[in-house]
C-alpha positions in Angstrom: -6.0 44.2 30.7 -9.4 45.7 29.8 -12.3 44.2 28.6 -11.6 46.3 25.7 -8.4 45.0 24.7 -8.8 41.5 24.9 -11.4 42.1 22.7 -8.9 43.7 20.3 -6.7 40.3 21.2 -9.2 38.0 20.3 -9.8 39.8 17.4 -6.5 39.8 16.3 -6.3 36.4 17.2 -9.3 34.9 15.6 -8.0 36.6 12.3 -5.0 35.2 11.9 -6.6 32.1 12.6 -9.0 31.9 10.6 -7.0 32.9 7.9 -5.1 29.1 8.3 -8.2 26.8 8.9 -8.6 26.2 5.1 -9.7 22.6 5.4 -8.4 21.5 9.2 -10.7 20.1 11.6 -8.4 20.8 14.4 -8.0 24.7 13.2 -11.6 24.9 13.0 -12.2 23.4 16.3 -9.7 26.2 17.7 -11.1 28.9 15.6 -14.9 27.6 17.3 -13.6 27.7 20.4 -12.5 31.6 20.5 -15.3 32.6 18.1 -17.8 31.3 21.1 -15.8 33.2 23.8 -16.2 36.0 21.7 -19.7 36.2 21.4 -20.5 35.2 24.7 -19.1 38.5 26.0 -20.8 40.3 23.5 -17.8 43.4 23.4 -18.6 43.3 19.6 -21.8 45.4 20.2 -20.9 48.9 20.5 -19.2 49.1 17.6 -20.6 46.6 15.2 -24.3 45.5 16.8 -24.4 42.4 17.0 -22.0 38.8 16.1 -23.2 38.3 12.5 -21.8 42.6 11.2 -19.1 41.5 13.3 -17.9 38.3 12.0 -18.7 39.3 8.8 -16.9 42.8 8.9 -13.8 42.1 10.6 -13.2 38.2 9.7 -14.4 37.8 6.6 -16.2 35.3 7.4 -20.1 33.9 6.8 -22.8 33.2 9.1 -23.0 30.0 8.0 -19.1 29.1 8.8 -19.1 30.6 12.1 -21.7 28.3 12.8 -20.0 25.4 11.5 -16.9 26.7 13.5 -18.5 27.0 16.7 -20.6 23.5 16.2 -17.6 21.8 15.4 -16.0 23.0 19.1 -19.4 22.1 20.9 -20.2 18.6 20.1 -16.2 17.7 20.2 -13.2 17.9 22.5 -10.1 18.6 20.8 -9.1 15.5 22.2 -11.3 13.6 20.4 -10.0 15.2 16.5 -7.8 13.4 14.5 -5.1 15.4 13.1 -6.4 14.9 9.5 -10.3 14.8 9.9 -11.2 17.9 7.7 -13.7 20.1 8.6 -16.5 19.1 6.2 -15.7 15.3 7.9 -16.5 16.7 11.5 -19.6 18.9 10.0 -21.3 15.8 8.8 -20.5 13.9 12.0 -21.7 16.6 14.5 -24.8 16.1 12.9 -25.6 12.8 14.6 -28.0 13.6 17.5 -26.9 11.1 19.9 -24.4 12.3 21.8 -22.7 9.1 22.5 -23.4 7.4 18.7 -21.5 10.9 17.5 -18.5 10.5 19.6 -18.3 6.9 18.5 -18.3 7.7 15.1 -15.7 9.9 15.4 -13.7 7.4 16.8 -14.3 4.9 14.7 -12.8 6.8 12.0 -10.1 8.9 14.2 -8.7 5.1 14.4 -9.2 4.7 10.7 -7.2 7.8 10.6 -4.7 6.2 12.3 -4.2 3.4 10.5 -4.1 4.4 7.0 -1.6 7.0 7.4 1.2 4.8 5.3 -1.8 4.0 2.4 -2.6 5.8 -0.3 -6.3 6.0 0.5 -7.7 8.6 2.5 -11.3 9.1 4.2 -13.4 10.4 2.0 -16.6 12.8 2.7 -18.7 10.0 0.5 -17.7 7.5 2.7 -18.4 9.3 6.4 -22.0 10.4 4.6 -22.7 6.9 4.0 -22.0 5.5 7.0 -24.1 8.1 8.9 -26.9 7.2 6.6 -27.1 3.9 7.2 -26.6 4.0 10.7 -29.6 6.6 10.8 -31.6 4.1 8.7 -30.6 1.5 11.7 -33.1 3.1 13.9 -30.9 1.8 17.4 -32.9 2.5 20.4 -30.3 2.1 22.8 -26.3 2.3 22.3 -25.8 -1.6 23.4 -21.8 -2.7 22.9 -23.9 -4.8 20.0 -24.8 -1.5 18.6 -21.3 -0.4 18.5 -20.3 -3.4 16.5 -23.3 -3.0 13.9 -21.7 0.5 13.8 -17.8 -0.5 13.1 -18.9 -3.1 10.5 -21.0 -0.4 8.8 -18.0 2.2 8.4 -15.2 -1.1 8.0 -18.0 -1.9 4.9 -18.0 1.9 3.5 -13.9 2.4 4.2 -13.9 -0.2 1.9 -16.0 0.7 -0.6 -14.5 4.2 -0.8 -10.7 2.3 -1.2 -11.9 -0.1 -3.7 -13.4 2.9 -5.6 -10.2 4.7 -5.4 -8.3 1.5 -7.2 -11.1 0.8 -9.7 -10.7 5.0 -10.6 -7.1 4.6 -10.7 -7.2 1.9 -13.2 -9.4 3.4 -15.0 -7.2 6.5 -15.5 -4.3 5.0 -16.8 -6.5 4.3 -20.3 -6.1 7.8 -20.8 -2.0 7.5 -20.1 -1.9 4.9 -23.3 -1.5 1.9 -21.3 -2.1 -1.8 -23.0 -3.1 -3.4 -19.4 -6.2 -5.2 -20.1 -7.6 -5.5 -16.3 -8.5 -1.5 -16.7 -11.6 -2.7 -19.2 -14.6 -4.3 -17.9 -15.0 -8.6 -19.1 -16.6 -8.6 -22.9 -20.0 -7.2 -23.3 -22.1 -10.2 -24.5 -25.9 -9.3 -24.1 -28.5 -11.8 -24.4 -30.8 -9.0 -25.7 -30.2 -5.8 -27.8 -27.1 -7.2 -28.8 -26.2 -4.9 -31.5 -25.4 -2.3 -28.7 -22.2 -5.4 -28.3 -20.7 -3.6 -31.7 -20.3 -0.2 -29.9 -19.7 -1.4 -26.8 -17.1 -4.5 -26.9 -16.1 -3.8 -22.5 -19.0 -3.8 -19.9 -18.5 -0.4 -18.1 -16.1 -0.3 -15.0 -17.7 3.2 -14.0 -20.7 5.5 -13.5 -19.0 7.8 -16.8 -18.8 4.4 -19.4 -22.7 3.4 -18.2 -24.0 6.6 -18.6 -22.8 6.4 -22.2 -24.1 2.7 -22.4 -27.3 3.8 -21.2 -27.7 6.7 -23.8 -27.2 4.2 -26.4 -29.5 1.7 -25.8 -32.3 4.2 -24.7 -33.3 3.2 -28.1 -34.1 -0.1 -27.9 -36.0 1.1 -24.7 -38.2 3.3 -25.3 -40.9 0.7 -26.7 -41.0 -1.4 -23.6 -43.7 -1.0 -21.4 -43.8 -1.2 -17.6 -45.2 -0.7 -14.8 -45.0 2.7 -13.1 -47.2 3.9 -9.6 -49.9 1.6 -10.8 -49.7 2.3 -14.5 -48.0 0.9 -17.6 -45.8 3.7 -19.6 -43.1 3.9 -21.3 -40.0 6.0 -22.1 -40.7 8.9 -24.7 -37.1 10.6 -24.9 -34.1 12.0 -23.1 -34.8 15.6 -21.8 -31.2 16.2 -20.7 -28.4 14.8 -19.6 -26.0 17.3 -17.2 -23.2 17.0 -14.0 -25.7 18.5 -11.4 -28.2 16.6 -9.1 -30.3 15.1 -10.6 -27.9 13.7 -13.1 -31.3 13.7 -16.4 -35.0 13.8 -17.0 -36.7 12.0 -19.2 -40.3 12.1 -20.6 -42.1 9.4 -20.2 -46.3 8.9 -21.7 -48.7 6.1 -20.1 -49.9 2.8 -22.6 -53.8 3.7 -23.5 -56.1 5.6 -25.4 -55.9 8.8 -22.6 -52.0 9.1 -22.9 -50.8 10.9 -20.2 -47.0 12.8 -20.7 -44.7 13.2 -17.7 -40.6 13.8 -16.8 -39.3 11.3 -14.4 -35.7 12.9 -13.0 -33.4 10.3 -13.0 -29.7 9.9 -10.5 -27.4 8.0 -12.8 -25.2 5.2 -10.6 -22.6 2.4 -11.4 -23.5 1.1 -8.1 -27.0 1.7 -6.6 -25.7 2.1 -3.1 -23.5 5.1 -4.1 -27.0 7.1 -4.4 -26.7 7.3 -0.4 -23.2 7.1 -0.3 -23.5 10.8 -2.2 -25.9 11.9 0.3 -28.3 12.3 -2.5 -32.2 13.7 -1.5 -34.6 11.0 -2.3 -37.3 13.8 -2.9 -35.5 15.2 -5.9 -35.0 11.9 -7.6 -37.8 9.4 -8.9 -35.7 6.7 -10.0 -31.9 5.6 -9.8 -30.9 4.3 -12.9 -27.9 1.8 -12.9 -25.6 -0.9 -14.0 -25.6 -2.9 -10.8 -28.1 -2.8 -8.1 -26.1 -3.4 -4.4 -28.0 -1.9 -2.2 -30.9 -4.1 -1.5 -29.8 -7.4 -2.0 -26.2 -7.1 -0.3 -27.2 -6.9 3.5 -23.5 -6.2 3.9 -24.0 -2.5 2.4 -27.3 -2.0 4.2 -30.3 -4.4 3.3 -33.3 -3.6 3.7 -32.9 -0.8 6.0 -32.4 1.2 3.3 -35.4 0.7 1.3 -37.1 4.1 2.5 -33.8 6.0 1.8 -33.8 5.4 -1.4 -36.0 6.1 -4.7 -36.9 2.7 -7.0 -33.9 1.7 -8.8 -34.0 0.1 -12.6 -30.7 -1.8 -13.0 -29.8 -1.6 -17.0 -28.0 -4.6 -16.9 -31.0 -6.8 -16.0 -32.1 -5.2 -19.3 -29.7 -6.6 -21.2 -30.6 -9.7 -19.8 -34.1 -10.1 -20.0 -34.7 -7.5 -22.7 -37.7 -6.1 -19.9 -37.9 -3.2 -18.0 -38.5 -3.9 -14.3 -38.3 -1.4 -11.3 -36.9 -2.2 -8.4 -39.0 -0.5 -5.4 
């Protein structure tokens, strides 16, 4: 066989397969694997120049997933994949730069994997980008058998997270099927402070979609409270917008004095603080988490203090409703 027909092969080949990766790690890792022999030979460039006209020509494909495709099949051995780790799950996991601390973490969750296969939870992309997260925000200098524990316990705590999220969601949902079961509600609102909010709300919210509603309606009794923000006392002014994308609002805020200064704070709404880096959420595009309960830095189990510098200050409403005060958590 020419050189010239296996290219034809290949080609043939990497269409077809490419065609059925749709979300398979394992496919993708194959589809890596001949997309890298391919442009290693470089028979593309007679006809279409270089590997980018030809992927994008004859597979259909983008620059940017041939990459992924051909990262996936470099940092892993098929071996390694588990048959239902999806290819966004090995994307985020390739990016750990230790070689060994990557292939742990793939384990780690191939053996999750493994074990689940008879629940109804499944690994979530949430809960491989938190773990990564907080094993970044570690720091380890070395890859000690103690470092592989810290590790486990880190994805054992997100796993979970994720499963207990799933349950919580699916109690939620069956409101909406006209159920009577009372453990889908949060226990009775009873505020010590802006308790007229109580005859609205008569359930604490069980979920980031019933807070952010809370929140909206006490904004309110809000707005006059001063505190203290970057050195300076301010206050809330009024809700810019509230939307689905990253960053989930602004709002305006003015400083307390006679030079009043007007500024927009952008604000991540969360049920749970720690689910800020659980999203994989920037800290550089948010100024302040706003939530009901405030997890990650005073539950050493999700992270502790190591997190501190991943996240943006946090204001925890239900504090609010305690003390009637506004206080940032930095």
């Amino acid at each position: 066989m020419t050189k010239e027909q296996e290219f034809i092969k290949e080609t043939e080949e990497l269409k077809q397969l490419t065609k059925q990766v749709g979300y398979s790690g394992v496919l993708a890792w194959n589809a890596g694997y001949l997309l890298k022999s391919v442009k290693e030979k470089k028979e593309y460039i007679p006809k279409y120049n270089n590997f980018d006209n030809y992927t994008k020509k004859v597979l259909k494909l983008s620059a940017q997933t041939v990459n992924n495709y051909i990262t996936i099949s470099e940092k892993f051995s098929k071996q390694e994949l588990g048959k239902l780790m999806l290819v966004t799950h090995l994307q985020v996991i390739a990016n750990v730069e230790n070689d060994m601390m990557r292939r742990f973490v793939l384990k780690c969750f191939k053996e999750i994997e493994s074990e689940q296969r008879n629940e109804s939870y499944k690994t979530k992309l949430r809960d491989i980008i938190a773990s990564i997260a907080m094993i970044e925000a570690e720091e380890f200098k070395d890859f000690s058998e103690f470092n592989q524990n810290k590790i486990k316990e880190i994805i054992d705590i997100n796993v979970k997270i994720g499963k207990e999220e799933k349950i919580r969601k699916k109690r939620a949902n069956t409101i909406s099927k006209g159920t009577k079961n009372k453990d889908v509600f949060g226990d009775r609102f009873k505020p010590r402070f802006f308790k007229s909010i109580s005859s609205i709300f008569e359930n604490e919210p069980i979920d980031e979609m019933g807070f952010v509603a809370l929140f909206c309606m006490v904004f309110k009794n809000l707005k006059g409270i001063e505190f203290e923000w970057k050195n300076e006392l301010i206050t809330f002014d009024a809700i810019k917008y509230v939307r689905s994308k990253f960053p989930d609002a602004s709002i305006r805020c003015k400083t307390v004095g006679d030079k009043k200064k007007n500024f927009e704070l952008n604000i991540e709404f969360e049920f749970m603080s720690n689910n800020f880096i659980r999203d994989g959420h920037d800290k550089e595009k948010c100024d302040l988490i706003i939530c009901w309960n405030d997890n990650s830095k005073t539950d050493s189990k999700i992270g502790g203090k190591e997190l501190i510098n991943k996240m943006p200050p946090v204001l925890v409403i239900k504090n609010c409703f305690e003390t009637g005060k506004i206080q940032i958590l930095k």
